[in-house]
C-alpha positions in Angstrom: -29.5 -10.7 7.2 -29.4 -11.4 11.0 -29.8 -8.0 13.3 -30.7 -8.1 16.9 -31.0 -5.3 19.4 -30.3 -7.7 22.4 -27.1 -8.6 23.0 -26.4 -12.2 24.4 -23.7 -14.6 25.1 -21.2 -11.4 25.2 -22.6 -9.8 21.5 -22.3 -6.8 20.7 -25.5 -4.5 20.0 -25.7 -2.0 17.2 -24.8 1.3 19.0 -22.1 -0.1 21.1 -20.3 0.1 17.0 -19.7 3.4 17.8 -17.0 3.6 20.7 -14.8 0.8 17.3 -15.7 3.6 14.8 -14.2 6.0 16.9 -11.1 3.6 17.3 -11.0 2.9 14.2 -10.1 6.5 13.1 -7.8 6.3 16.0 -5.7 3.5 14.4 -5.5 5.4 11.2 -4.2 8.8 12.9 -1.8 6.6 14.8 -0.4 4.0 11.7 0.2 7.5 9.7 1.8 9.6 12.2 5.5 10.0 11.1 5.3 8.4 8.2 7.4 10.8 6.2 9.7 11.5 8.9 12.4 9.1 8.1 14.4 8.7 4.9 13.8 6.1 2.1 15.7 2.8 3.1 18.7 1.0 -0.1 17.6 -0.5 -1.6 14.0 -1.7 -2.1 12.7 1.9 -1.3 14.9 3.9 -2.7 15.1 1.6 -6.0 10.8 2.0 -6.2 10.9 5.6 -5.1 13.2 6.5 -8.0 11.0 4.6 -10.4 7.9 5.9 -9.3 10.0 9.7 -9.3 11.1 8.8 -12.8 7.9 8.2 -13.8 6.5 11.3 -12.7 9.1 13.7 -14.1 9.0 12.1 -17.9 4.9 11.2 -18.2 5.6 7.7 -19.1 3.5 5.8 -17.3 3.7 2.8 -19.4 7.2 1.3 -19.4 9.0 1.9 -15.6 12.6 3.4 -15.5 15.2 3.4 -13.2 18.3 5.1 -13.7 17.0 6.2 -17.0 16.9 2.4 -18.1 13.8 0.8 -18.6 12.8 -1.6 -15.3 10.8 -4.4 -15.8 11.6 -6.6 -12.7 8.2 -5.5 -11.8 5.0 -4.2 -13.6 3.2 -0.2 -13.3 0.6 -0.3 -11.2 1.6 0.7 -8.3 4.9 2.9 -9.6 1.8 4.6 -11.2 0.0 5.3 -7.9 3.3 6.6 -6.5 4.0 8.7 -9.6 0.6 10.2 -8.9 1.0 10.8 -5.4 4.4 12.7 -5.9 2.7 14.8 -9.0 0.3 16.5 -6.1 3.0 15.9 -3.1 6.4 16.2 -4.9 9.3 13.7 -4.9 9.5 13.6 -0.7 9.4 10.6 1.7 5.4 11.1 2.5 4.5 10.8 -1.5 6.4 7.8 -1.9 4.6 5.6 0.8 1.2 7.6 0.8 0.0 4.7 -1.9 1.2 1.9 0.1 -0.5 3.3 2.9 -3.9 3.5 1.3 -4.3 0.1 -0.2 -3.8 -0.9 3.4 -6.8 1.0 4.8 -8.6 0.1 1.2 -7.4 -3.9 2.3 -9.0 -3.6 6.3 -12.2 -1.8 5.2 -12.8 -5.0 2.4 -12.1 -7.0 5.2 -14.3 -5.3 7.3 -17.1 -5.2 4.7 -16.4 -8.6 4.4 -16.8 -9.8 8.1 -19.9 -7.9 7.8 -21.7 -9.8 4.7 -20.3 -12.9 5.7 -21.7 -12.5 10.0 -25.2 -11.7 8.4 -24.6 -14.6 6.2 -23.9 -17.4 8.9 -27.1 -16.2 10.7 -29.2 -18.4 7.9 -26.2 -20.7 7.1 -24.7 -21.5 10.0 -27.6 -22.4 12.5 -29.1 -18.9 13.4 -26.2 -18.7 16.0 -25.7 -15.9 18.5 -23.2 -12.9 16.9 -22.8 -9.7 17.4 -24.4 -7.2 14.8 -22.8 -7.6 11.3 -22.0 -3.8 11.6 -19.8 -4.7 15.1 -18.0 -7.7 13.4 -16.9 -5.4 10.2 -15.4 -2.9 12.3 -13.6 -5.4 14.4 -12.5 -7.1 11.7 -10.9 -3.8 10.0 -9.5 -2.7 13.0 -7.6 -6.2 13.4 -6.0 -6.3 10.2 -5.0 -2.2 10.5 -3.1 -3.3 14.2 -0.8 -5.7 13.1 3.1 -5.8 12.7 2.6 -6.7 8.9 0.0 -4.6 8.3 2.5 -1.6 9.8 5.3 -2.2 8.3 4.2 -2.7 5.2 1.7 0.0 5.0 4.8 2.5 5.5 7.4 1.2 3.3 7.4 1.9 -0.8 6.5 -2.0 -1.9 4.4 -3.3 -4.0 2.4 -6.1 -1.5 0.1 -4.0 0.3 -1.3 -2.9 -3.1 -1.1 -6.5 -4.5 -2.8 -7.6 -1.3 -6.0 -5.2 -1.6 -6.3 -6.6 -5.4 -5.9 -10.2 -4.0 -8.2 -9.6 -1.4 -10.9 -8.3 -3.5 -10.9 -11.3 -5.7 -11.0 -13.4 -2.9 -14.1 -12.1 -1.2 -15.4 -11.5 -4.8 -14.8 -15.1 -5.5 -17.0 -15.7 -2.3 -19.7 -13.6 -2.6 -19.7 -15.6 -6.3 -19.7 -19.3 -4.9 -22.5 -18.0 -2.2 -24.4 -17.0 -4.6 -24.7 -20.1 -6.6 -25.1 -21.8 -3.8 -28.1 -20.0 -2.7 -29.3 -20.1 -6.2 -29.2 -16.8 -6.6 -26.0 -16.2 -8.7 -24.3 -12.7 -9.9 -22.4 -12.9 -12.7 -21.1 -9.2 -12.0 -18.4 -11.0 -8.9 -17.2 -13.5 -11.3 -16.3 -10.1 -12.9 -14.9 -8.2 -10.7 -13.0 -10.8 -9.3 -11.5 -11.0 -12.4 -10.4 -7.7 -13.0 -9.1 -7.6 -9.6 -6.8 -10.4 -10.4 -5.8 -8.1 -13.6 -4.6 -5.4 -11.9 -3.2 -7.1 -9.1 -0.9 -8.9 -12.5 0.2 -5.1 -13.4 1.0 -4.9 -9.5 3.3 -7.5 -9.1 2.7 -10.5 -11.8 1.1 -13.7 -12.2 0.6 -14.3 -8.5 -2.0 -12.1 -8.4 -3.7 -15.2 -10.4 -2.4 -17.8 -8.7 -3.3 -17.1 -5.0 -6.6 -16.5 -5.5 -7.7 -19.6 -7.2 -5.8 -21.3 -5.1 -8.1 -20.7 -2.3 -11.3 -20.1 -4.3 -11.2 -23.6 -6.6 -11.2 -26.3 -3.8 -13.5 -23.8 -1.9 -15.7 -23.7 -5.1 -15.2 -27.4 -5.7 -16.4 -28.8 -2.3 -19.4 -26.1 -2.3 -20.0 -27.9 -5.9 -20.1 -24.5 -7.1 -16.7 -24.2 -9.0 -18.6 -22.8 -12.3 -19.1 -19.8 -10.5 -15.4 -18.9 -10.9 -15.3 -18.5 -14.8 -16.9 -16.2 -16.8 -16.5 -15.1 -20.1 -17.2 -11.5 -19.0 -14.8 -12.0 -16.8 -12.0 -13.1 -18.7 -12.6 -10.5 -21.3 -12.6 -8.0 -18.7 -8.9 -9.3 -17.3 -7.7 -9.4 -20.9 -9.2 -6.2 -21.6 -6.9 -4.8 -18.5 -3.9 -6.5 -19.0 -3.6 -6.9 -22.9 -3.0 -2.9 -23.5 0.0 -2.6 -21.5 1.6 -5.8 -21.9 1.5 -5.1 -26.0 2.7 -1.1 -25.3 5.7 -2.4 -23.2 6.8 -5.3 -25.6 6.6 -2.9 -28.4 9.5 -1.4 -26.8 11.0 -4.6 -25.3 10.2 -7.0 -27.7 11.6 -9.9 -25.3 9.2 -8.4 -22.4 7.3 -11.4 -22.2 9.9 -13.9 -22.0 11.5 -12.0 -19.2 8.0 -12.3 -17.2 7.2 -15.8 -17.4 10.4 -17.2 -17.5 12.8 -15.5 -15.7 10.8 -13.4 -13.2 7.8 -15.8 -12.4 8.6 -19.5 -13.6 12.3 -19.3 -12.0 11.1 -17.0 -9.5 8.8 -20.1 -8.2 10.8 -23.8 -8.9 13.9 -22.8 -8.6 16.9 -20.9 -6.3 18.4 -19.4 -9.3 17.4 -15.4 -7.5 18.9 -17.1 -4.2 15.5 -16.1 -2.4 14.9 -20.1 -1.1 14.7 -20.8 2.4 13.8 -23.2 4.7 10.5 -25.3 4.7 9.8 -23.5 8.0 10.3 -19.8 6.7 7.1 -18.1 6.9 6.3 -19.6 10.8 8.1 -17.2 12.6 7.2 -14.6 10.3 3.6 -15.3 10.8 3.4 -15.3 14.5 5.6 -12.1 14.9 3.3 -9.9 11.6 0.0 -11.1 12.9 0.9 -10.7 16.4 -0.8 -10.7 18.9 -3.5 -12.1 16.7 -1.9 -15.1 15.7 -1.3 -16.4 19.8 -5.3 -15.8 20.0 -5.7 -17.5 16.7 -4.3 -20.5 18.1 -5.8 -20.5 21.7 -9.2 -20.1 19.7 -9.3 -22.7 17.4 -9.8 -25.6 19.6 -12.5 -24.4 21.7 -14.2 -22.6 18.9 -14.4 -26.1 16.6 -15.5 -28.2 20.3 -18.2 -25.3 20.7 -20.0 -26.0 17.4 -18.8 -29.1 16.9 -22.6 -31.8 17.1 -21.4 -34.6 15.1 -18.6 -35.9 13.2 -16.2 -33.7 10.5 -19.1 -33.7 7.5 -21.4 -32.2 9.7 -18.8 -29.7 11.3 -17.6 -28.6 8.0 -21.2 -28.7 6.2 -22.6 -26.2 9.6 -19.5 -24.1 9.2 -18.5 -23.4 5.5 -17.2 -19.8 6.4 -14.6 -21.9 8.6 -13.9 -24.0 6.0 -13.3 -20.7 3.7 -10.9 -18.5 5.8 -8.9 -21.7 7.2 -8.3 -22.7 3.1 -7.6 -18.6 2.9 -4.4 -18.9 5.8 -3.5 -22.4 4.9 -2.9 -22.6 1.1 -1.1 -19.6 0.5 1.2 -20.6 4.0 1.7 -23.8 1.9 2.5 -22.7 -1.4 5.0 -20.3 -0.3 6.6 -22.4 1.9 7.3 -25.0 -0.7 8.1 -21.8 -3.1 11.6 -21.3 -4.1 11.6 -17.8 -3.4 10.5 -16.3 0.1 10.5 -13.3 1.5 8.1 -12.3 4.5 5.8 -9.9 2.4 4.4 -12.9 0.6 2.1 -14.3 3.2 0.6 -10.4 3.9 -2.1 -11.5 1.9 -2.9 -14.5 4.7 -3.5 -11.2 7.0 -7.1 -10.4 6.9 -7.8 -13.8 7.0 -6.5 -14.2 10.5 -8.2 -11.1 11.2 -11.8 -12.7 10.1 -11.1 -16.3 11.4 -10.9 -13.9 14.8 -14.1 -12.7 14.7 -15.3 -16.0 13.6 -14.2 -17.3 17.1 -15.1 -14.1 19.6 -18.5 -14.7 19.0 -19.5 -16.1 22.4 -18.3 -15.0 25.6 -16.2 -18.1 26.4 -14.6 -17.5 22.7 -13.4 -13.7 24.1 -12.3 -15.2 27.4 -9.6 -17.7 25.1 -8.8 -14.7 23.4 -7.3 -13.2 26.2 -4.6 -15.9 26.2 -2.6 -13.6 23.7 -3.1 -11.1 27.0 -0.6 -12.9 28.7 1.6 -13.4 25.7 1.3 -9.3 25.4 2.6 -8.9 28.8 5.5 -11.3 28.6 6.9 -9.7 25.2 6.1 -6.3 27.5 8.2 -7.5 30.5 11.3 -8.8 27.6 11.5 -5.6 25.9 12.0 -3.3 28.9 14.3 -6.0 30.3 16.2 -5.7 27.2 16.6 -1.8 27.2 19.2 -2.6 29.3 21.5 -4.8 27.5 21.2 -3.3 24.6 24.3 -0.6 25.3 26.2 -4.0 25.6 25.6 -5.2 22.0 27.2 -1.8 21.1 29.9 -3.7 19.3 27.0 -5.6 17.0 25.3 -2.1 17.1 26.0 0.6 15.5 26.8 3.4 18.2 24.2 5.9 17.2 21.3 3.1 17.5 21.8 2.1 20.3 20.3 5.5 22.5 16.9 5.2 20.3 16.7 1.6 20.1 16.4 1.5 23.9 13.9 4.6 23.9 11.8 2.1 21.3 12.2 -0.4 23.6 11.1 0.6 26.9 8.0 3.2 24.8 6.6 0.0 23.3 7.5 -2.3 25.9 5.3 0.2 28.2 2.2 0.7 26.4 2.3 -3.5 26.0 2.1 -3.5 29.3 -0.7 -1.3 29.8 -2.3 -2.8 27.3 -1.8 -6.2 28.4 -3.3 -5.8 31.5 -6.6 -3.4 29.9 -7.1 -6.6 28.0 -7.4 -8.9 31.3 -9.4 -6.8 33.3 -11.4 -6.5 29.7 -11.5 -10.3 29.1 -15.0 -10.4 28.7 -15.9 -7.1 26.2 -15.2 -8.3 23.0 -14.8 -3.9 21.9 -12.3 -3.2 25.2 -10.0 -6.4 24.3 -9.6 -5.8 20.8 -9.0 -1.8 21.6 -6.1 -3.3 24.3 -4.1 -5.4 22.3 -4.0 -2.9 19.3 -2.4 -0.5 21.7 1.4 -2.0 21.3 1.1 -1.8 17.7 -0.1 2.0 17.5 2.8 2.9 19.8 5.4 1.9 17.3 5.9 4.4 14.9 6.1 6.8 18.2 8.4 5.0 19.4 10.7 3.6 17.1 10.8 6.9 14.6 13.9 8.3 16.2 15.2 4.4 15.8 13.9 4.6 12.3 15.6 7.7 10.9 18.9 6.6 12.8 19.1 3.7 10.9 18.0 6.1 7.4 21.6 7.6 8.4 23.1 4.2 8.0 20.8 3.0 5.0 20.0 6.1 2.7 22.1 8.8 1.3 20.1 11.6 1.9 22.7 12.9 4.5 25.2 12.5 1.9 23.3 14.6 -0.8 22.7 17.0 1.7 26.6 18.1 2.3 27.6 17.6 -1.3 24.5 19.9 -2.8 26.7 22.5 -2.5 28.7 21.4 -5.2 26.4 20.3 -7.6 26.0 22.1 -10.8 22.8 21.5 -13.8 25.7 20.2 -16.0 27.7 18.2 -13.0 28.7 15.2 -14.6 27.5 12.3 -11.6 29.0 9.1 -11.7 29.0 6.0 -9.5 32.0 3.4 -10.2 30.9 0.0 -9.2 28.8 1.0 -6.4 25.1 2.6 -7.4 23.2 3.4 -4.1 19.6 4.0 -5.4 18.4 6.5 -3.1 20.8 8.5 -4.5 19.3 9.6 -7.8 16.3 10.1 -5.5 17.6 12.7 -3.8 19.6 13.9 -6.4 16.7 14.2 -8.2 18.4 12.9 -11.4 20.0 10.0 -13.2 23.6 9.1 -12.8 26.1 7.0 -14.9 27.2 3.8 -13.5 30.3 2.1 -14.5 30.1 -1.8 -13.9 31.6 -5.3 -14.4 28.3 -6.5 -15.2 25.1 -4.5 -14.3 24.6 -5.8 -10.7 25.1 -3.1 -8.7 21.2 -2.0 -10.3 19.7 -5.3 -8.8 17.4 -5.4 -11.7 17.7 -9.1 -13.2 16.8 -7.8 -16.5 19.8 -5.4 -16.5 22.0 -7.9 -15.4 21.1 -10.1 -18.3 21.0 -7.9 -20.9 24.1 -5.4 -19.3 26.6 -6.2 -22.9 23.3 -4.7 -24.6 22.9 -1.5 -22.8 26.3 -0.8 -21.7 27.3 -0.3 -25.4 24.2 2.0 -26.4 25.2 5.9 -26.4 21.9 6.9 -24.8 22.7 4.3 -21.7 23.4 5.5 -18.5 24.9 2.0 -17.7 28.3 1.3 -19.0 31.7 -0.9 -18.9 34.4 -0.3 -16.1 36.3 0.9 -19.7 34.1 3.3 -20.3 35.0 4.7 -16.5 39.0 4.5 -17.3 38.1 7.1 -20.7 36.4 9.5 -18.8 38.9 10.1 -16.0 41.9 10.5 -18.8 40.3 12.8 -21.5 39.0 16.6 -20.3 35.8 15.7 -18.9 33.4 18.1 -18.0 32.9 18.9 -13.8 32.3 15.4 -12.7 31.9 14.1 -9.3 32.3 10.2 -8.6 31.0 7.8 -6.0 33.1 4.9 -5.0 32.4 2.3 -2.6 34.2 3.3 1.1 36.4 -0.5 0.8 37.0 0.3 -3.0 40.6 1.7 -1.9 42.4 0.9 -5.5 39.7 2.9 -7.2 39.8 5.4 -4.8 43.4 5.9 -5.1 42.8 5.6 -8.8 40.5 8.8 -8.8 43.5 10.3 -6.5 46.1 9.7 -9.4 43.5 11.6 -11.5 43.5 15.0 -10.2 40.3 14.3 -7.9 39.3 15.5 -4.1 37.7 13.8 -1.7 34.7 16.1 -0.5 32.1 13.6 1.6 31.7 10.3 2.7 29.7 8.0 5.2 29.4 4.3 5.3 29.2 3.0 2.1 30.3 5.8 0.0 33.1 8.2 -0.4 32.7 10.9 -3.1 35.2 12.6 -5.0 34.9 16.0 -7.3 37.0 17.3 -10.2 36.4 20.5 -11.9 34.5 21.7 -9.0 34.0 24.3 -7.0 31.7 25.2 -3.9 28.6 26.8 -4.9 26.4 29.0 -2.5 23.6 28.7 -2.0 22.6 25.1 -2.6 20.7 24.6 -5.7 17.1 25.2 -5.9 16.5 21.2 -7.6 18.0 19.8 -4.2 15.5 18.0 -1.6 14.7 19.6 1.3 17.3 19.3 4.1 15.8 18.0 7.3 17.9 18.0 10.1 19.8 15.0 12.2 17.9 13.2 14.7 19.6 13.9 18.7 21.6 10.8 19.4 
């Protein structure tokens, strides 16, 4: 492995790693702060939150529940992790996104671990060309993929992908380290292996795409290294049955159509065709790309052209045969991009794996001085977004009619904080152009200013998109043996906050958004131990002698709500999307003891 003590051609020397250590635990600190603050969002949070809450209250970490019904739109993995983070934390906000969080510092150290094999790697392969120390390029790597939209966002919101990523990214460096190997003649079976039962539990995170992505950019990589035998083992396929067998048999022991469901409905559908109306244009994922990898992605394109002229002595063999690790991370960004994009179902979160990739094709390029001067092109991009988003702090009161009145005060304190600091950090990064440490540390700075800025944004809109408001003023009024039921509406941060199941009453199952429900809702809504029934089953209870029941109708539902009227039942809360109605109830002091903790409403 490469080392060198004298830096050249703007390297970086060993000790010099320590000022990116110390930022690096910066970044953390930064990405974490407030990350609890604000409540879970309807209805992808909420929904995983109360599966993952579910999970922890019963024990049953095999087969997922939500509402009491068993949830099979997606696998346990990571509902495990954040049943086991709210076993030690309890059912709050924090536990709930503490695992997503993690997996993304667990995917920038690989990547940084990564940068580091593959820098003292290229050293022999690639020429004996001037770098910085392996140990600098790790660290910058990691840092890059921590400070970057995606990376944020995803890293504080209760999903699966920055779990599935990690798992996808450890078979894709494992897949390399494989290929390498044989290529070096010096092959390790144990790779093969673990890339293997990566891709295993990245299938009990999220399904077969944990598969599919992978070898996707590892088999044409293997191919044209003529090292494709490197990717099979029977170890290793053993070791992903091994991982995936147990569960897939305990669940369809209890579903016996589990299996069907997967392939079919959630992954083959999911992929050729619109029928989970998630298609979109063949030009989805561009903007997407730019804006989650920003600013990397503006000095991702500014580098590539001088960085291929700079080693480029030949024609395209030679390029490509010199360069193999550019071959690598430009399949790792490209393939993925592509197959999504000709994917029937798209949503933004699928290309976060394509993430670290960028971050490593980055250091690929800053490894000369003239590569870090191109890479403070995205400098100026930095300070134009800078100069737009404190120009729009002004108009933004005018869009109050788009708006929603209490957004608009924080969304312009957002926008002028991190409209600031990219200012400030646009211009370190110019007059830092040629330290490859300074201009990575200034264009991170926009990104760690967000959840600063934009939490008082971020729990404002929690008042618009979560009921935990809503719980709070009708806890008062909520007995152990409080019947709870939802008519044609089910909000699923309710039974989060609740802290318990409720009946819904439904045309068809919809209103759970789980596609299993929905095709299987004449099933349930006839068993007695259901919490999901018919809009029948509603009418019975309001005319016999119920127990104390409180209902939640939708705010535009005004039939049903003058129904419950008719009925004998008060209104006692409401906000946007719900109003809630009691009968049989009194008010109760002081709230219950099984309520969530009441934090207060954020200043408008």
């Amino acid at each position: 492995m490469e080392s060198s003590t004298v830096p050249q051609n703007g390297s970086l020397p060993r000790r010099d790693t320590g000022l990116l250590v110390i930022w690096a635990v910066v970044v953390v600190v930064a990405l974490f702060i407030h990350i609890g603050d604000y409540p879970l969002y309807d209805a992808d949070e909420g929904r995983n939150g109360e599966v993952a809450r579910e999970m922890a209250d019963t024990n049953d970490f095999v087969l997922p529940h939500l509402n009491g019904l068993p949830y099979l739109d997606k696998p346990i993995v990571f509902y495990a992790a954040a049943a086991a983070s709210m076993k030690l934390l309890g059912p709050t906000e924090t536990a709930a996104r503490i695992p997503s969080f993690l997996f993304m510092l667990l995917s920038a150290a690989l990547t940084g671990w990564f940068a580091w094999r593959m820098e003292g790697w290229r050293g022999r392969a690639e020429g004996g060309m001037t770098a910085p120390s392996p140990q600098a390029s790790g660290w910058l790597a990691g840092i890059i993929t921590m400070a970057m939209p995606f990376s944020l966002a995803f890293s504080r919101t209760v999903i699966f992908d920055s779990t599935l990523t990690f798992f996808m990214v450890l078979a894709i460096v494992a897949f390399w380290c494989a290929i390498e190997g044989r290529v070096e003649q010096h092959p390790a079976r144990g790779w093969t292996a673990l890339a293997w039962a990566a891709m295993a539990l990245g299938v009990l995170t999220k399904g077969p795409v944990a598969i599919l992505v992978p070898l996707l950019i590892a088999l044409p990589y293997g191919l044209w290294r003529r090292a494709a035998r490197s990717l099979f083992s029977i170890v290793g396929l053993l070791l992903f049955a091994l991982i995936v067998a147990p569960w897939v048999a305990a669940v369809s022991r209890k579903i016996p159509d589990f299996l069907h469901y997967v392939l079919v409905t959630e992954t083959a559908a999911r992929l050729a065709t619109s029928e989970l109306r998630r298609t979109g244009p063949l030009w989805y994922f561009i903007p997407y790309l730019l804006g989650g990898a920003f600013p990397w992605a503006i000095a991702l394109i500014a580098g590539v052209p001088g960085g291929v002229r700079e080693r480029w002595r030949g024609g395209w063999r030679q390029f490509l045969r010199e360069n193999p690790s550019f071959v690598f991370l430009t399949l790792w960004i490209a393939l993925p991009f592509l197959f999504f994009s000709l994917s029937q179902s798209k949503r933004p979160q699928y290309i976060l794996p394509v993430i670290p990739a960028v971050a490593l094709l980055i250091v690929w390029l800053w490894r000369k001085e003239d590569g870090i001067l191109r890479g403070a092109v995205s400098a100026g991009v930095v300070l134009a977004i800078a100069g737009l988003l404190i120009a729009a702090a002004a108009f933004i009161p005018k869009l109050s009619q788009h708006l929603n009145e209490p957004l608009v005060g924080p969304a312009q304190v957002a926008a002028v904080g991190i409209g600031l600091v990219a200012f400030v950090g646009g211009l370190l990064a110019i007059v830092f152009r040629h330290s490859r440490r300074f201009l990575v540390i200034a264009l991170t700075l926009p990104i760690l200013e967000i959840p600063l800025a934009a939490n008082a944004l971020l729990q404002a809109i929690g008042e618009t998109r979560s009921t935990r408001t809503l719980v709070t003023e009708i806890s008062r009024w909520v007995r152990p043996d409080t019947r709870l039921i939802a008519i044609r509406e089910y909000e699923s941060t309710l039974p989060f906050y609740l802290h318990r199941p409720i009946d819904v009453a439904s045309e068809d199952g919809s209103e759970l958004t789980s596609n299993y429900m929905l095709r299987h809702f004449a099933v349930w809504s006839l068993r007695p131990d259901s919490s999901l029934h018919s809009m029948a089953w509603s009418r019975r209870q309001l005319e016999s002698c119920c127990p104390p029941t409180m209902f939640f109708v939708r705010t535009k539902d005004l039939p049903m709500q003058r129904t419950l009227y008719g009925f004998g039942a008060r209104q006692i809360a409401e906000n946007e999307k719900l109003v809630v109605f009691a009968r049989g109830l009194s008010r109760r002091r002081p709230p219950i003891t099984r309520m969530p903790p009441v934090r207060p409403r954020p200043n408008r």
